[in-house]
N, C-alpha and C positions, 0 to 999 in steps of 0.2 A: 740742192733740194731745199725748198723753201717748205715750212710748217706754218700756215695760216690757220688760226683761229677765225671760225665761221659764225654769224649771229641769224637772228631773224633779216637784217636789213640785205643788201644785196654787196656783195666786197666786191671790188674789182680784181680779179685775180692774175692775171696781166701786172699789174701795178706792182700788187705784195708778193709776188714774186720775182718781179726784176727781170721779165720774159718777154719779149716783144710782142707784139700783137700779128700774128699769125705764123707765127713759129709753134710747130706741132709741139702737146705735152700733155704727160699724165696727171689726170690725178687721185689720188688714192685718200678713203674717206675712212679716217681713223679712229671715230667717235663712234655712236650707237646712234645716233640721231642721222634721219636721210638728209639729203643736200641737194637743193632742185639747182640746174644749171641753164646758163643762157647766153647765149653768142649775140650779141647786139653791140651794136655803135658806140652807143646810150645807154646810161642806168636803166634796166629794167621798171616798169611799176611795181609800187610792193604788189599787186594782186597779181600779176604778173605768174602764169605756173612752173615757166620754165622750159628749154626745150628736153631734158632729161633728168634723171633723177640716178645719184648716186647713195646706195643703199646698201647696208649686208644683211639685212633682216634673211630673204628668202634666200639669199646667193652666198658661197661662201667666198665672197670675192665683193667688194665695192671701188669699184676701179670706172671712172669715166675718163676721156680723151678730148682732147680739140684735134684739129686735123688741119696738116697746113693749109695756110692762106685763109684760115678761120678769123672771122670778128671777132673785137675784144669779147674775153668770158671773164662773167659773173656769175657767182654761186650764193646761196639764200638756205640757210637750214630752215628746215620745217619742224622743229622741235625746240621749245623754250630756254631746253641749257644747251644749244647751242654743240657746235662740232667742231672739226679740225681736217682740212684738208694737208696731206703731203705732193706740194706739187714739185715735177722735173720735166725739163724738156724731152723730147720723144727725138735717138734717131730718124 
């Protein structure tokens, strides 16, 4: 289980955590700050929104997925101090 520290810019999360690129996995959003995410090839643009958003604001749960045979993911905090993602692969 890899613990990445999330900023405004876009992290490769594939990379920092040492997980193939489309090998299913979780990740779970440890911070207060939401976390937009994006399955792309390619660095996302910073204006870029995302295709989902991992949050616990409303939920008592912030948990998003990739699903196999997914594109590399990238995740983007929307909040200025920034987050921390816990990611692991997914049986």
């Amino acid at each position: 289980m890899a613990s990445i520290p999330i900023s405004n810019t876009w992290v490769d999360i594939n990379t920092e955590a040492a997980i193939n690129v489309g090998v299913p996995l979780s990740m779970f959003n440890k911070g207060y700050a939401s976390v937009v995410v994006k399955e792309s090839v390619s660095q996302p643009g910073i204006d870029d929104l995302g295709d989902y958003t991992i949050s616990n604001i409303h939920y008592p749960y912030a948990i998003g997925v990739a699903t196999k045979n997914s594109l590399r993911v990238w995740a983007r905090c929307t909040g200025a101090l920034g987050s921390t993602l816990t990611v692991e692969e997914r049986c």
